[in-house]
N, C-alpha and C positions, 0 to 999 in steps of 0.2 A: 097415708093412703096415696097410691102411685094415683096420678095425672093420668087419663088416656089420652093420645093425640088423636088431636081432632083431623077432620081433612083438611082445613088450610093446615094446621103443624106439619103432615104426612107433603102438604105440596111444597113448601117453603125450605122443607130437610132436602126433597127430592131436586129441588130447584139450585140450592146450594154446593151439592154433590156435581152436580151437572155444571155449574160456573167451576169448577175448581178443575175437575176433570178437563172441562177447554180454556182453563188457562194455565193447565200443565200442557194440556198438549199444546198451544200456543206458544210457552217459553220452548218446549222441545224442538219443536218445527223451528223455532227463529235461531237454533242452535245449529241444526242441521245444514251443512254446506253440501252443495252439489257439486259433484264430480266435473267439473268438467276437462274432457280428455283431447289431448292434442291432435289438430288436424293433420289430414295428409301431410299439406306442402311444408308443415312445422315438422312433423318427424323426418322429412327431407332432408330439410336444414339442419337437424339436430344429428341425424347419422354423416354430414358433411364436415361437418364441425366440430364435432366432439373429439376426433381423435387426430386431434391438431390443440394443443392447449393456449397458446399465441393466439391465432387464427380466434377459436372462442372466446379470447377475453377481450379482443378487438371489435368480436360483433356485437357480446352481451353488453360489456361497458364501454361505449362510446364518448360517454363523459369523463371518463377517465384515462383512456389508450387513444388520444386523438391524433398522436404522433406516430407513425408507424416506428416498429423498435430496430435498434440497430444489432448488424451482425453477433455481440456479444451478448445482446439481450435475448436474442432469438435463440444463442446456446446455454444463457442461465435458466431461458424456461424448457428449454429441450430436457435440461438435467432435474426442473423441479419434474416436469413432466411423469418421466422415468422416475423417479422416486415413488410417483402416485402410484401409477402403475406394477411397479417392478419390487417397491422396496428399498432399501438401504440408505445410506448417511450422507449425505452432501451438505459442504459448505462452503456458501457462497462472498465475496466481497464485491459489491458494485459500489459505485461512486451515490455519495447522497445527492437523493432529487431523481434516481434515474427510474425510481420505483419501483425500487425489490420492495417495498413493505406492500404495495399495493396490489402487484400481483403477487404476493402471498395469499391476502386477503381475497383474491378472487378465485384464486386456485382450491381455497377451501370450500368454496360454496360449489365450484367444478368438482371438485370429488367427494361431495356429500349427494350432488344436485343427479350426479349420474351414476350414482352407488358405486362407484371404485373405493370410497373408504366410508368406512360404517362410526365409527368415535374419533373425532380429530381435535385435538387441543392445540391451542392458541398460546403461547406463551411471549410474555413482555416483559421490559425492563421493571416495569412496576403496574399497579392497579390500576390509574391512571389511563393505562398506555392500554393494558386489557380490555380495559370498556371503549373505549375508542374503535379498536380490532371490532367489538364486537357490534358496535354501534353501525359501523360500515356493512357488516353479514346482516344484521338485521333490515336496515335500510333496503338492501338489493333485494332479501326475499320477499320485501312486504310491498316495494314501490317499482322496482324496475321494470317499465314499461318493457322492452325487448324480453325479459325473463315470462315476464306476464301471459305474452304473446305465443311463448312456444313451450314452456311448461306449465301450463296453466293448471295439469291437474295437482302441482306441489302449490306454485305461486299465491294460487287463488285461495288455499285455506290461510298462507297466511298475511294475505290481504284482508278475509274476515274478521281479525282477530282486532284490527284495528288497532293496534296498536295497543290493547288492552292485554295484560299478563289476565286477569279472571275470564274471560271466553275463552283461554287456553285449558283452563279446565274445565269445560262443558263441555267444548264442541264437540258436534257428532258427523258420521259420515252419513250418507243415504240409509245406511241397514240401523238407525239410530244407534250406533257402536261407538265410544268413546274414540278420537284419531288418535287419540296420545302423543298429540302437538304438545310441544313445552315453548313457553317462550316468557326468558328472565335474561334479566340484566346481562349476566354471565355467562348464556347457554340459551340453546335452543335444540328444540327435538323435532325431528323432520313428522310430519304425519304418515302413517300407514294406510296408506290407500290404493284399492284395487284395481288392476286393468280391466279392458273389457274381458278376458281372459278369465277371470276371478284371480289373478295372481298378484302378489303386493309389487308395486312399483320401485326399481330399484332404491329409490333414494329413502326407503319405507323405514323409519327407525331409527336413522342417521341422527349421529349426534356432534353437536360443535360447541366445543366449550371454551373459554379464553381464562385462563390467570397470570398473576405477576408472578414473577421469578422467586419473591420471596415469598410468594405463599406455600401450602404444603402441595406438593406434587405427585410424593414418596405413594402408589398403590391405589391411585385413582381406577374407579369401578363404577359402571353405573349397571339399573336392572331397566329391561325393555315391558313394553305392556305385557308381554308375552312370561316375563316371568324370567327372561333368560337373561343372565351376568353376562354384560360385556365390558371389556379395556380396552383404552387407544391402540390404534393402529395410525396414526399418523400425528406427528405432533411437526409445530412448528414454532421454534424459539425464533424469534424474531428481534435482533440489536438489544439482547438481552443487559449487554452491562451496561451501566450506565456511566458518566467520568469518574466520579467517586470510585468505583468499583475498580474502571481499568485502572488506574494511579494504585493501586494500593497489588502487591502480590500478593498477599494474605488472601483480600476478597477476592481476585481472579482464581489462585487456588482453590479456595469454597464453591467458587460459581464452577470449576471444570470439575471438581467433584459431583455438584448438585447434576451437572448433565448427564455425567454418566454413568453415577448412581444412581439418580431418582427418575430421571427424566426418557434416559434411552432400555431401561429395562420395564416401563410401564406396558407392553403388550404382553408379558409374563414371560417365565423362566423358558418356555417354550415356543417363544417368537419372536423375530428381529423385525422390531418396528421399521415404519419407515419416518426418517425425522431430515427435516429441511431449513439449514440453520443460516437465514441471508444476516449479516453484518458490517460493521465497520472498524476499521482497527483506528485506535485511539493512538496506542503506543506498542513498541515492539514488547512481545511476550503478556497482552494482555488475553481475554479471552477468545478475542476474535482471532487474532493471530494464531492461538495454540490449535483452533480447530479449522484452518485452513491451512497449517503444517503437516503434512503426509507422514513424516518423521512422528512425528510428535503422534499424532491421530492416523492412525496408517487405517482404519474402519469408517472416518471421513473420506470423503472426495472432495478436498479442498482445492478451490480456485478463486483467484483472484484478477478482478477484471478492472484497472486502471481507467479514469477517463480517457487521457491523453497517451498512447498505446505506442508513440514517437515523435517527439519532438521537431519543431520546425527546424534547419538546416538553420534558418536565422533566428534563431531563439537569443545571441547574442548580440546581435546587429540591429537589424531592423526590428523585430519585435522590442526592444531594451529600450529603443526611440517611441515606440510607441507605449511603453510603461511609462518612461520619464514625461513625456504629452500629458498622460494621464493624472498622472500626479504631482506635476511642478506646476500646471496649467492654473489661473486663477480663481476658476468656479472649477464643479464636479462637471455641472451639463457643457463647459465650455472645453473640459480635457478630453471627453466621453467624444464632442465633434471633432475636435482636431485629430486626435487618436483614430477616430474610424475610416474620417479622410484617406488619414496616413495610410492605414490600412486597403481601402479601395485601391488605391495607388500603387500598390506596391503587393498586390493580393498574389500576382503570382509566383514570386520571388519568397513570400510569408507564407506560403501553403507549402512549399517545395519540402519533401520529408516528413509532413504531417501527417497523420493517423489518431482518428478520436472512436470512441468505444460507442458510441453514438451520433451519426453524423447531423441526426434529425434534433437533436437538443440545440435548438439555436432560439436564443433569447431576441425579445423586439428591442427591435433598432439595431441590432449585430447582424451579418451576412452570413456565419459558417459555425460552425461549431468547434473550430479549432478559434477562432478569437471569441465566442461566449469562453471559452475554457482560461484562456491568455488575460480576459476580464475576472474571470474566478482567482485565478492565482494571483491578481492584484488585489484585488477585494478583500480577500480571504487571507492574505501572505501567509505565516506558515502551515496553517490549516488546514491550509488546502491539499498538502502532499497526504495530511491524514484524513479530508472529511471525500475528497474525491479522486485520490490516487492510492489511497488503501498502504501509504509508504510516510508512515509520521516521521519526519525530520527527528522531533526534539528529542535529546539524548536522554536517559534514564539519571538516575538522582545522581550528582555531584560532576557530572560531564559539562564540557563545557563548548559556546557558541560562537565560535572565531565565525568575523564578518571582515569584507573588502575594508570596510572606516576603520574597524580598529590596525590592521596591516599597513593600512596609506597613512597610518596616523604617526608613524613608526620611522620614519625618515626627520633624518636627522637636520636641521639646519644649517646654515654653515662649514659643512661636508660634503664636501663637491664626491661626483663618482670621480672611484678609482682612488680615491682617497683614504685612509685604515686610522682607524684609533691610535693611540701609543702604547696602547696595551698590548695592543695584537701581537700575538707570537707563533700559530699558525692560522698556513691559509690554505684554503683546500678548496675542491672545483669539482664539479659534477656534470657532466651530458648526458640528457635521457636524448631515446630514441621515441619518436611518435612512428610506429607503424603503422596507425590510419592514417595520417597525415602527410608523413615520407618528409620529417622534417626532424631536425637537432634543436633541443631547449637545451640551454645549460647557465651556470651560475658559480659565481663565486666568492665567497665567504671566507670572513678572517676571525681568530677566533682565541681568547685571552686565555687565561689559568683556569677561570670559573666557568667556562664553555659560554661566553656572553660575544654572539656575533654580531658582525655587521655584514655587511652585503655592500659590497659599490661596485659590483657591477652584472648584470645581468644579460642573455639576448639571444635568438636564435636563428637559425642558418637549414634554409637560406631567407635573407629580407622576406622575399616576395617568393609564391609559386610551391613547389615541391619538391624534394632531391628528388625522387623517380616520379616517372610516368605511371598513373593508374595501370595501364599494362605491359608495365617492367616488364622485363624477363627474372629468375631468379639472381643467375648471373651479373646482371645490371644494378637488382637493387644492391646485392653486396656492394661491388665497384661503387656504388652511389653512398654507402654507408661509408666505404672508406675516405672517399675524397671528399663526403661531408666532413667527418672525425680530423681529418687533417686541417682543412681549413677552417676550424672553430680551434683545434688547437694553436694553430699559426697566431691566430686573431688573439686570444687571450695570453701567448707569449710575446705578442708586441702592444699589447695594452698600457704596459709600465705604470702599474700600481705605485702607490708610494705609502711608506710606513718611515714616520721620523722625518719625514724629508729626504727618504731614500728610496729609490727604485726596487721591488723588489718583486718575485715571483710567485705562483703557489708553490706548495710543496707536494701533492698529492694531486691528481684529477682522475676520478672516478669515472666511468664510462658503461653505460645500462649494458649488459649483454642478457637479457633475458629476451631478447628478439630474434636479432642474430647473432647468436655467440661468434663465427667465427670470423667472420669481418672485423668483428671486436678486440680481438686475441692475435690478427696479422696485423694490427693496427698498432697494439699495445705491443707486440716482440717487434715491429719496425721500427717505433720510437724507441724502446731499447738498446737497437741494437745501433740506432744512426745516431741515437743521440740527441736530436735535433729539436730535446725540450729540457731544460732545466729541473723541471717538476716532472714527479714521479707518473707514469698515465698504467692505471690498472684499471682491467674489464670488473665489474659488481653486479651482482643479483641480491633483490630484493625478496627475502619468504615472510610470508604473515609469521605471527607469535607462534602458532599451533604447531606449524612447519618447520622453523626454525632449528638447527643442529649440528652436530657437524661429528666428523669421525676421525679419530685420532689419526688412522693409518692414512690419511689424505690432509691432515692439519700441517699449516705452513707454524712454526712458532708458537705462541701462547696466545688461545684468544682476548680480544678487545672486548670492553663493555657494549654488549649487544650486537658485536660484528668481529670475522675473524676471516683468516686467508687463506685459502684449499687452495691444493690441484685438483684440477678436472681429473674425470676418472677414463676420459679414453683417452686424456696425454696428461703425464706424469710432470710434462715439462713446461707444462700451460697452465697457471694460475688463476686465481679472482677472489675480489672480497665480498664473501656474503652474509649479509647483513638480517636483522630482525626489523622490517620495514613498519611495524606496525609500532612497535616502541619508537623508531627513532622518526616516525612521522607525527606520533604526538606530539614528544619532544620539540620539533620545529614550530609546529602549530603554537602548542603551549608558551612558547618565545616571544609571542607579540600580544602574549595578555597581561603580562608585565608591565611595568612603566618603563619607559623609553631609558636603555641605559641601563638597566637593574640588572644584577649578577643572573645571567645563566638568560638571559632576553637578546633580543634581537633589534639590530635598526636596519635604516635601510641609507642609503646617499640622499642628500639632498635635491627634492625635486628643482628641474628649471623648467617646469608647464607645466597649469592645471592638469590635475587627474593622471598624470606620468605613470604611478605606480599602480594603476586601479584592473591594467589584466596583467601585472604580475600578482597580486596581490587576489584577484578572482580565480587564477588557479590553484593560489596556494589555500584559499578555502575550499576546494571545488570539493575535498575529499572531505563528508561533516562525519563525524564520530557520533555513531547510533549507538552504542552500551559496549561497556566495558565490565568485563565480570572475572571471577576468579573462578578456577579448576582442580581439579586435583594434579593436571598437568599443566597447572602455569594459568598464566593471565590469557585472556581473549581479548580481541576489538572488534567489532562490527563498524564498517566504513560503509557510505552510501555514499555516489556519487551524483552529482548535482545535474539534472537531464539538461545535455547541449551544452557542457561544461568542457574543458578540459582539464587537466592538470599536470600538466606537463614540467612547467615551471616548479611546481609543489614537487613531482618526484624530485626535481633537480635539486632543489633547497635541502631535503630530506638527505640528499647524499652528500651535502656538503657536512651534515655533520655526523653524517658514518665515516667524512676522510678526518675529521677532526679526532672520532674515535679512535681511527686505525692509526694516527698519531700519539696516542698515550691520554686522551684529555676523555674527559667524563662526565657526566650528564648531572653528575651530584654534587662535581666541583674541585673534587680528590683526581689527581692523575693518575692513572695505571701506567703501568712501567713496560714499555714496550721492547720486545723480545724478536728481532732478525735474524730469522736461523740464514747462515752462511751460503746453504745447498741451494736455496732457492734465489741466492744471489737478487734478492730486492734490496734497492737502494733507494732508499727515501732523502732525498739530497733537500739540504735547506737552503732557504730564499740569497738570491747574491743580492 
């Protein structure tokens, strides 16, 4: 038999219906976030600033762009800019520290915040590095005061959310309508929310997601409140490999596969994403490099922005006094003062020819940013050509790292200069020409069965000053090559070498003619014709590997291992030896990684004063060997030169064993058998 309810029952049902009712509405209302929409003097600022991307990240994060950027910052964000805008591929190399990740990181919340991109991914070396990215976009939407200030109708939902992922799935806007805020670990969804207008506000829907490189990337899609499928349009890999990665070519192949298969076709078969890829090259031919190579990625815009853009004038001098300060000094903080002193001192003399990619990077307690930088490259030694000059020294697997110690290490004792082994059987001599410098290096080298030299005697001309005048005439500087060319020859045919306890001469000297050939070639047919040297004097050019060749109908005789003798092709009567500079520059280098003495090695005369050999010996490393690879056409070298270096002395060296070539002697130890055709009337006269 049913119960009837009584009238307290009928009050207490009525009563409970009524608490539930106002405490749904209750949770609903404390759901609901109000609109609030930007004042005048905010949309002011927002139409002044938005179409300046720099300018923006300066005002909104101030905590972070407290340095104003320099000239090349201004143009890496002019090109992220354009990418937001405009579309297409660019990649970029700045120096670590100068904060390409960070204006990355602010740039995305600029093109979500003022709907120029609707889905933008984040991508990082790893998961790690993803949440970081994303830890930063979340922070600015939810706390940046300045953001707060002038987009408050985006900021302020998600200030609401407190920090909380579960109010992201309630929240309402005024009309009690779900925003379709998302906010997780890895992503966040902009809310949909109305102008006074009734119209959704550009940034309405926006989505910004972050993953690591290894995750899956391949067809990412997301669905909006609305029902509608969207894919990225703007992605940004950011120092994706990691060292592991660059060291290996297998994974750098996989990672430039992964971009540009999974990565640059994610806006679909129907649109060219825009992707903005800032990095750091590790090593040549890793990933950064590949998509900073135009050649290689011709759909990149690759550029590369060096800290140090040109080196100081005294990068060898007074800078070299202020490294040694630094690090011979008996404390850190007591080399850091005397060093900077030095510096003060001498500031205007140590700026002269400098150029830095940011002149506003200046670390406390340094004055300029060309010595924060001069402090980096000591700090950092070789790292630094790759963690802030985008230019890694160290050569690829089995190359090798000739230094000044190991070259000065190479002199011989008890062998005075101008002195020769007993073995020696040829002697051979080289002059380069410096045409920045307006100066003759030259060298002379004696040289056994097994091509095992020595050097006693080296030096260049003139002492002091320059043969020409910065503004020679044409005319003049010839004349000046010539009567340099003359006077280093004079000089080295009254040297009187001894070999056995006999006086004796070179046989060959080599002479650069890839400046000016034809000073080179009245110099050489003058010594011919007067006589007035012992030793043979032929003009030489040097070609890389790639280049290297030669043509029967212009071949003097039978070529030499790695160097042979032409005539020129506007005079029939005018010869030169031209050689494969990049084998037989190994070669010399490779000489002093030997032990002193060893078959196919090099020494040098015995020093009589500390550090004697130490700038011949810095030019002849000046040229470092970055990778060496094989072709279908032969071997390559890649040479990097050492910034504020010369190498003068190293060409020279280099040619003393192309004259040793052009003698019959060989690099493996076997002589080749040398062939003087008669027509070209070369006379290679041996030592009296």
């Amino acid at each position: 038999m049913a119960r009837t309810l009584s009238d307290i029952d009928r009050a207490a049902v009525a009563q409970n219906i009524k608490h539930t009712k106002l405490v749904d509405a209750s949770r609903k209302l404390a759901r609901i976030v109000k609109t609030v929409h930007p004042a005048p003097e905010a949309l002011r600022r927002r139409k002044r600033l938005e179409p300046h991307l720099a300018v923006w990240l300066r005002h909104y994060f101030p905590d972070v762009f407290f340095w104003k950027h320099g000239p090349v910052q201004l143009k890496g964000i002019a090109r992220l800019e354009q990418c937001i805008n405009e579309g297409g591929c660019f990649g970029v190399i700045w120096p670590r520290g100068d904060g390409k990740s960070v204006v990355g990181k602010g740039s995305v919340i600029y093109a979500a915040l003022t709907g120029r991109r609707k889905f933008i991914v984040c991508i990082g070396a790893t998961n790690d590095l993803a949440l970081d990215y994303m830890e930063f976009i979340q922070k600015n939407l939810a706390d940046n005061e300045q953001l707060m200030a002038d987009y408050p109708e985006c900021a302020g939902f998600f200030r609401a959310l407190d920090w909380k992922a579960i109010k992201a799935r309630n929240q309402l806007n005024e009309q009690g309508k779900s925003t379709g805020i998302r906010w997780r670990p890895r992503m966040v969804t902009f809310p949909t929310i109305l102008d006074p207008a009734g119209q959704p506000y550009p940034f309405s829907g926006a989505i910004i997601e972050t993953r690591g490189i290894t995750a899956t990337v391949k067809g990412i899609s997301r669905t909006t409140s609305e029902g509608k499928v969207i894919r990225p349009d703007f992605v940004l890999p950011d120092d994706i490999q990691d060292p592991e990665t660059a060291a290996s070519d297998v994974l750098c192949e996989k990672m430039e596969r992964t971009v540009i298969g999974d990565i640059l076709p994610l806006a679909g078969p129907q649109t060219q994403i825009a992707c903005y890829m800032p990095a750091t090259i590790m090593r040549k031919g890793d990933v950064s490099s590949r998509f900073v190579d135009r050649a290689r990625h011709p759909e990149f815009q690759g550029e590369l922005h060096p800290m140090v853009i040109s080196w100081p004038k005294a990068q060898e001098t007074l800078w070299k006094e202020y490294a040694d300060m630094r690090i011979n000094a008996d404390s850190q903080r007591e080399g850091k003062i005397m060093a900077h002193k030095h510096y003060l001192k001498n500031r205007k003399a140590m700026d002269e020819g400098a150029e830095t990619s940011w002149p506003a990077r200046i670390r406390k307690g340094e004055s300029s940013a060309i010595e924060t930088a001069e402090n980096l490259l000591i700090e950092l030694k070789e790292q630094f050509w790759a963690e802030c000059q985008g230019d890694p020294l160290e050569a690829s697997s089995g190359q090798y790292n000739l230094t000044v110690e190991a070259v000065c290490a190479h002199a011989v004792s008890g062998r005075p200069r101008l002195t020769l082994p007993d073995a020696c059987h040829t002697i051979t001599g080289m002059i380069d020409i410096n045409k920045s410098k307006g100066g003759l290096h030259w060298c002379v080298a004696g040289f056994d069965q097994a091509m095992t030299a020595h050097i006693p005697a080296y030096g260049n001309h003139p002492d002091r000053g320059e043969l020409w005048p910065s503004n020679a005439s044409e005319q003049v500087i010839q004349q000046s090559i010539f009567a340099g060319l003359k006077a280093v020859c004079d000089r080295i045919a009254g040297m009187g070498f001894v070999l056995r306890a006999h006086g004796v001469q070179p046989d060959i000297v080599l002479i650069d003619a890839g400046f000016k050939p034809d000073p080179v070639h009245r110099f050489a047919a003058w010594a011919k014709a007067s006589k007035a040297y012992s030793f043979f004097v032929i003009p030489s050019i040097g070609r890389a590997a790639h280049r290297y060749n030669y043509k029967k109908e212009t071949l003097v005789g039978r070529p030499f291992e790695g160097c042979h003798i032409q005539r020129t092709q506007s005079d029939p009567n005018k010869f030169y030896c031209m050689f494969n500079s990049d084998f037989w520059r190994e070669t010399s280098q490779r000489a002093f990684l030997s032990e002193s003495g060893a078959p196919g090695g090099c020494t040098l005369y015995a020093e009589t004063r500390p550090k004697e050999h130490r700038d011949f010996a810095a030019q002849v490393v000046a040229e470092k060997i970055h990778n060496k690879y094989d072709t279908p056409q032969g071997t390559r070298w890649e040479w990097r030169h050492q910034p504020g270096a010369q190498w003068d002395w190293g060409d020279a060296l280099t040619g003393c064993w192309v004259g040793a070539a052009a003698k019959g002697l060989s690099a493996s130890g076997t002589p080749t058998p040398v062939k003087v055709p008669k027509k070209a009337h070369v006379v290679i006269r041996r030592p009296r």
